[in-house]
C-alpha positions as a Markdown table, in Angstrom:
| # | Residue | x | y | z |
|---|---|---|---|---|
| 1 | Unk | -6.3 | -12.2 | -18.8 |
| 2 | Unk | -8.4 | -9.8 | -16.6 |
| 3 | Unk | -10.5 | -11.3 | -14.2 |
| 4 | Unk | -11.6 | -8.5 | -12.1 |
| 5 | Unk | -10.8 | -4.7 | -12.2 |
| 6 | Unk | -11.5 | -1.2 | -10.4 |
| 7 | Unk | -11.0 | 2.2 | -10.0 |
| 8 | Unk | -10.3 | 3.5 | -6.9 |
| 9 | Unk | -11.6 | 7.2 | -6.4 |
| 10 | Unk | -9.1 | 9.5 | -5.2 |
| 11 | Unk | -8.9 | 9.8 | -1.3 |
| 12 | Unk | -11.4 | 6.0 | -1.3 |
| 13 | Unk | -9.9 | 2.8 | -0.4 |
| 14 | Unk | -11.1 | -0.8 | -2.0 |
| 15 | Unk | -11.2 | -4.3 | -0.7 |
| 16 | Unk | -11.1 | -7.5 | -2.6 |
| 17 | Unk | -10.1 | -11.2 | -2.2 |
| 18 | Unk | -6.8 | -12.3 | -3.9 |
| 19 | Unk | -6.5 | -16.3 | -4.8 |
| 20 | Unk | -2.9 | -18.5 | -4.3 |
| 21 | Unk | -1.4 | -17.7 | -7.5 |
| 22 | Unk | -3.3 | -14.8 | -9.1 |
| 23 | Unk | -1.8 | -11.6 | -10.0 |
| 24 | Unk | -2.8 | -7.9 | -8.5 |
| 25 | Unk | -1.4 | -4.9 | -10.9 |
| 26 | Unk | -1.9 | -1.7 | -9.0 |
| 27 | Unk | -1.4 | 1.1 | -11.6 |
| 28 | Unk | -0.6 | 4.8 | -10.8 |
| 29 | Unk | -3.2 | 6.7 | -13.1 |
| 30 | Unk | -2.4 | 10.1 | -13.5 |
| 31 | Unk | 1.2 | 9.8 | -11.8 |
| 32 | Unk | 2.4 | 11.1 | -8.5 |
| 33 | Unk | -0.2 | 8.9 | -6.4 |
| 34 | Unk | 0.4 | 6.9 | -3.4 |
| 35 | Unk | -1.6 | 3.5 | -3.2 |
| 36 | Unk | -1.5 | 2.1 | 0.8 |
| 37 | Unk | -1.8 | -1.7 | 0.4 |
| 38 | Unk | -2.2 | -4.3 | 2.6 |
| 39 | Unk | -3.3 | -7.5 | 2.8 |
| 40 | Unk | -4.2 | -10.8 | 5.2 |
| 41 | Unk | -4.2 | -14.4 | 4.7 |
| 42 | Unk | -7.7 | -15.1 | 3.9 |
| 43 | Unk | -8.6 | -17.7 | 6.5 |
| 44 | Unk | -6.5 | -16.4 | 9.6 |
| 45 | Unk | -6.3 | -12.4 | 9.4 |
| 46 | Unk | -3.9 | -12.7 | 12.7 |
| 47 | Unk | -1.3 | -13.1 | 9.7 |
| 48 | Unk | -1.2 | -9.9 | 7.7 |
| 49 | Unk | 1.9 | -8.3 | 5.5 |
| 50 | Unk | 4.5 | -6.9 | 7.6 |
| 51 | Unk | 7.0 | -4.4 | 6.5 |
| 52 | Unk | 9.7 | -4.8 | 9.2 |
| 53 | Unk | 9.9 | -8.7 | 8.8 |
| 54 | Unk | 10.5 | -8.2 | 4.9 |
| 55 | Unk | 13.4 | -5.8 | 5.1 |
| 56 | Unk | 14.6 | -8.1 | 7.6 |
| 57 | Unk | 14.2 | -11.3 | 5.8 |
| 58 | Unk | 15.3 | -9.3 | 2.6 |
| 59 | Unk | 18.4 | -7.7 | 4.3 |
| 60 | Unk | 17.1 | -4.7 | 2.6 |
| 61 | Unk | 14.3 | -1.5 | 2.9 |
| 62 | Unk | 14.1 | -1.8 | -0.8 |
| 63 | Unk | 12.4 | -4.5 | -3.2 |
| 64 | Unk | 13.0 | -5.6 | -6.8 |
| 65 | Unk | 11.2 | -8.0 | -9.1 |
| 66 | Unk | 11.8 | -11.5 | -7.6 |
| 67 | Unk | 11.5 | -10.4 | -4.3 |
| 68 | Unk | 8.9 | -12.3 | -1.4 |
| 69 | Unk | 6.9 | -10.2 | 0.8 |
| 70 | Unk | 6.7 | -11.3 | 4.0 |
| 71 | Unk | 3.8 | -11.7 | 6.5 |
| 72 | Unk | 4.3 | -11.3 | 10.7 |
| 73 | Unk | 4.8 | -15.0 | 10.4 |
| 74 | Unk | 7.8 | -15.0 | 8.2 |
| 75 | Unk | 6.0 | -16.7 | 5.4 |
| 76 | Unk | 5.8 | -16.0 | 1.9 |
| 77 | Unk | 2.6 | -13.9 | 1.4 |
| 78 | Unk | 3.3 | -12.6 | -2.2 |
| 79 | Unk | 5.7 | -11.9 | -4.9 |
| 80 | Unk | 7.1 | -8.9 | -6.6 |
| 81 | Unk | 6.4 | -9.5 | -10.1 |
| 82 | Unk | 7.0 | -6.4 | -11.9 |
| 83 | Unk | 7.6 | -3.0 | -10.9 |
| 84 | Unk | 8.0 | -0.3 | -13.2 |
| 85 | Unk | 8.8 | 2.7 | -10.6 |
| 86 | Unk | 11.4 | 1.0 | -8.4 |
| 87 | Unk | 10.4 | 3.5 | -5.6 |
| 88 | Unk | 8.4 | 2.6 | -2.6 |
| 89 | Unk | 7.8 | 2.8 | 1.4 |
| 90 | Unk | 7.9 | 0.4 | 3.9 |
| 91 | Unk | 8.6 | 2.6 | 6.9 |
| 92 | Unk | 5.4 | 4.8 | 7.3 |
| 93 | Unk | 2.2 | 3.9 | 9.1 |
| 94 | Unk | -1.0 | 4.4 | 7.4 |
| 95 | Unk | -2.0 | 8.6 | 7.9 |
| 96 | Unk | -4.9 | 8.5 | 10.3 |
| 97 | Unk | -7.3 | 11.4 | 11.5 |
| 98 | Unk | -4.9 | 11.7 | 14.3 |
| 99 | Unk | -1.6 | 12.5 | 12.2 |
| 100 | Unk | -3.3 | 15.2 | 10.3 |
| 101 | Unk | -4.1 | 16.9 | 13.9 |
| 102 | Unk | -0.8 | 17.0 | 14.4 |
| 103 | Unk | 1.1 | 17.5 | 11.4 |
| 104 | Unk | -1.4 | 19.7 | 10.0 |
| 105 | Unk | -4.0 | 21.1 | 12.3 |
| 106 | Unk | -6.8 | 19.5 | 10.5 |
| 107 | Unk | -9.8 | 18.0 | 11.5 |
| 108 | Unk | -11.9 | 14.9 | 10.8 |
| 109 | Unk | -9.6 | 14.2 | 7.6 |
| 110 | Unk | -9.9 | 11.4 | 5.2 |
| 111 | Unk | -7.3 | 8.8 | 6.2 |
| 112 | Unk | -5.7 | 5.6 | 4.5 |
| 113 | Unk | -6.6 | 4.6 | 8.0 |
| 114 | Unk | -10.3 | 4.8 | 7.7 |
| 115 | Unk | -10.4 | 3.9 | 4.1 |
| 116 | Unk | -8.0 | 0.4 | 5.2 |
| 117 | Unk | -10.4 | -0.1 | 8.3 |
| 118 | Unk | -13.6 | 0.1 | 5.7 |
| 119 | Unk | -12.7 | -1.9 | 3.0 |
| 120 | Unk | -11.8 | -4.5 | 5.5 |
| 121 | Unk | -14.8 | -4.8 | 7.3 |
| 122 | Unk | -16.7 | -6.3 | 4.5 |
| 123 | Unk | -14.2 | -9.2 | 4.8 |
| 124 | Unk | -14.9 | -9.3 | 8.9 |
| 125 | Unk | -11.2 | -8.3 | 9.6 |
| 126 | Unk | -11.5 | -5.9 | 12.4 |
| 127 | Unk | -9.7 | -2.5 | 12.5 |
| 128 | Unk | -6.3 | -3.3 | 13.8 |
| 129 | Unk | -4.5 | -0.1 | 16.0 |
| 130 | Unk | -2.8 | 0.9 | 13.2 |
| 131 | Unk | -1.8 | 0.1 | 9.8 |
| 132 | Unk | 1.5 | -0.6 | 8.5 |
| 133 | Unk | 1.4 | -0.7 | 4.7 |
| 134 | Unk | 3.3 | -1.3 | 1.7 |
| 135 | Unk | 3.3 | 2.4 | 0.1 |
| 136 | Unk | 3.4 | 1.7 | -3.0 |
| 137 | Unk | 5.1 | 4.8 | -4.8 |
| 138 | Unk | 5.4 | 6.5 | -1.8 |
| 139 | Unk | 9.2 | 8.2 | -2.5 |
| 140 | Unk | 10.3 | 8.2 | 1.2 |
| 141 | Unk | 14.0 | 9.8 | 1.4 |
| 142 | Unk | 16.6 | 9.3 | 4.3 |
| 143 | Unk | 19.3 | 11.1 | 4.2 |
| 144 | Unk | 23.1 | 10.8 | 6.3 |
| 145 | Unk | 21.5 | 13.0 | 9.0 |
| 146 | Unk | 19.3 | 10.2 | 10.0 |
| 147 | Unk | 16.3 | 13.3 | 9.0 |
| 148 | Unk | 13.3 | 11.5 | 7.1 |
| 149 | Unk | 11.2 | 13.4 | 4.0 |
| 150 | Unk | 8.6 | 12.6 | 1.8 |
| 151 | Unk | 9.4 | 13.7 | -1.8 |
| 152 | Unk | 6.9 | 13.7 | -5.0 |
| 153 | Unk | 6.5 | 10.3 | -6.0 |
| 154 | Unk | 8.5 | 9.0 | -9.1 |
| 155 | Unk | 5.4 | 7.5 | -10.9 |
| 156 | Unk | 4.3 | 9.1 | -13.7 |
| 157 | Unk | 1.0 | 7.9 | -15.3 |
| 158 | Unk | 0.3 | 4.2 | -16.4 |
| 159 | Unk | 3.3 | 2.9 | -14.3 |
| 160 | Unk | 2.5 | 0.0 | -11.7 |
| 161 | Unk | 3.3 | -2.9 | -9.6 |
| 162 | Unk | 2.3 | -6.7 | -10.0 |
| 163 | Unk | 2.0 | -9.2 | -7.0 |
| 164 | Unk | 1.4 | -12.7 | -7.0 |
| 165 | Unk | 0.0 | -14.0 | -4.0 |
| 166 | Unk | 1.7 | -16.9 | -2.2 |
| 167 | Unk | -2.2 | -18.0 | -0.4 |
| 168 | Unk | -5.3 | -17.1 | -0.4 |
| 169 | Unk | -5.5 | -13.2 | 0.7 |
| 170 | Unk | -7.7 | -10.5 | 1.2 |
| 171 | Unk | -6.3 | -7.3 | 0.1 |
| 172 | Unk | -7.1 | -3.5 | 0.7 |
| 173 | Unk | -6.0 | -0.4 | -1.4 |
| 174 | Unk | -6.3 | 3.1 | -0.3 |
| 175 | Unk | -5.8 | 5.8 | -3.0 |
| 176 | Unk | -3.9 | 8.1 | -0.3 |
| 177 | Unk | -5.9 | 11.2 | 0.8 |
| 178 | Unk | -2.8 | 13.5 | 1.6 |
| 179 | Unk | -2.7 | 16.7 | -0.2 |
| 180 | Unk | -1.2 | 18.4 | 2.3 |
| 181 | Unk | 2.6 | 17.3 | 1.3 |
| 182 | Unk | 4.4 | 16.0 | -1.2 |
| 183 | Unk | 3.6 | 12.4 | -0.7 |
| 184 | Unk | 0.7 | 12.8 | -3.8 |
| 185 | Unk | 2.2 | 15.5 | -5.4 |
| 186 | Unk | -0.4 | 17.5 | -3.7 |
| 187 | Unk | -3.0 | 17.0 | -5.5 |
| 188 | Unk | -5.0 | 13.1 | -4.9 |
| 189 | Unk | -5.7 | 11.3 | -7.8 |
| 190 | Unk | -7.2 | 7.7 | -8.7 |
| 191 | Unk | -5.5 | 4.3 | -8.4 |
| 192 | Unk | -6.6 | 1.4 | -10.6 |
| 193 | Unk | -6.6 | -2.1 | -9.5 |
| 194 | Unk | -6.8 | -5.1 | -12.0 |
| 195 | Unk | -6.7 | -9.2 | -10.5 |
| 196 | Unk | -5.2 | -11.7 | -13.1 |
């Protein structure tokens, strides 16, 4: 049963509270469309989700229904419950204004950065120096040269990923502004967000 549910505007971001136990579906709606996601235990934000300690509590930079996600304490901070894309990021930080200076000689850009930092504040989390998300559908490749690339996204339209959260959270989505590469398709679409 739905309890709560959004739509994200392409290139906006979205900030909610997630309860011990409920379930977050984050759902690709035209395809092709990266969704940044983070999220912090809801009455201590110094413990967030953290990439690096689940791949190494997983033994692995990929997860698969079943699977925890970890938070910078090595606790369980939610569960993958379904996944129907199989394909997402854990290595790349949040784009910021600064990264599309560089990469792309841009100015004042929308950022998952930004939209993170403002969806947060409502919450009275302050703006951490970066973000390191859980890119959902982000198709980051690796190959034996060591070289990293960022290829179209596998999701096609309607597919999504459920996570059951292991405590209290607060929880931020960011429908990724990037048009610029291949990381949306090049071309920024919406991102819808239901709680069970």
């Amino acid at each position: 049963m739905i309890k709560q549910q959004w739509i994200i505007p392409a290139t906006q971001g979205l900030g909610f509270k997630l309860m011990k136990g409920q379930v977050v579906r984050v759902t690709d709606v035209e395809g092709e469309q990266v969704a940044d996601f983070v999220a912090y235990r809801a009455n201590n934000p110094s413990e967030r989700l953290d990439p690096g300690v689940t791949m190494d509590a997983l033994g692995t930079m990929s997860v698969k229904p079943g699977d925890i996600i970890y938070s910078n304490q090595y606790r369980p901070l939610l569960t993958l419950v379904s996944d129907t894309v199989g394909r997402h990021d854990w290595i790349n930080p949040a784009c910021r204004p600064e990264m599309y200076e560089l990469l792309y000689h841009k100015h004042r850009h929308a950022s998952c950065y930004d939209n993170l930092n403002q969806a947060l504040a409502e919450f009275v989390i302050p703006s951490p120096d970066q973000h390191y998300p859980f890119n959902l559908f982000m198709n980051t490749v690796i190959h034996p040269s060591g070289q990293i690339s960022i290829e179209r996204p596998l999701s096609k339209a309607g597919d999504y990923v459920e996570l059951r959260a292991e405590m209290d959270l607060v929880v931020a989505v960011s429908a990724c502004p990037c048009e610029e590469s291949a990381c949306n398709g090049y071309n920024c679409t919406p991102i819808a967000v239901e709680v069970m």
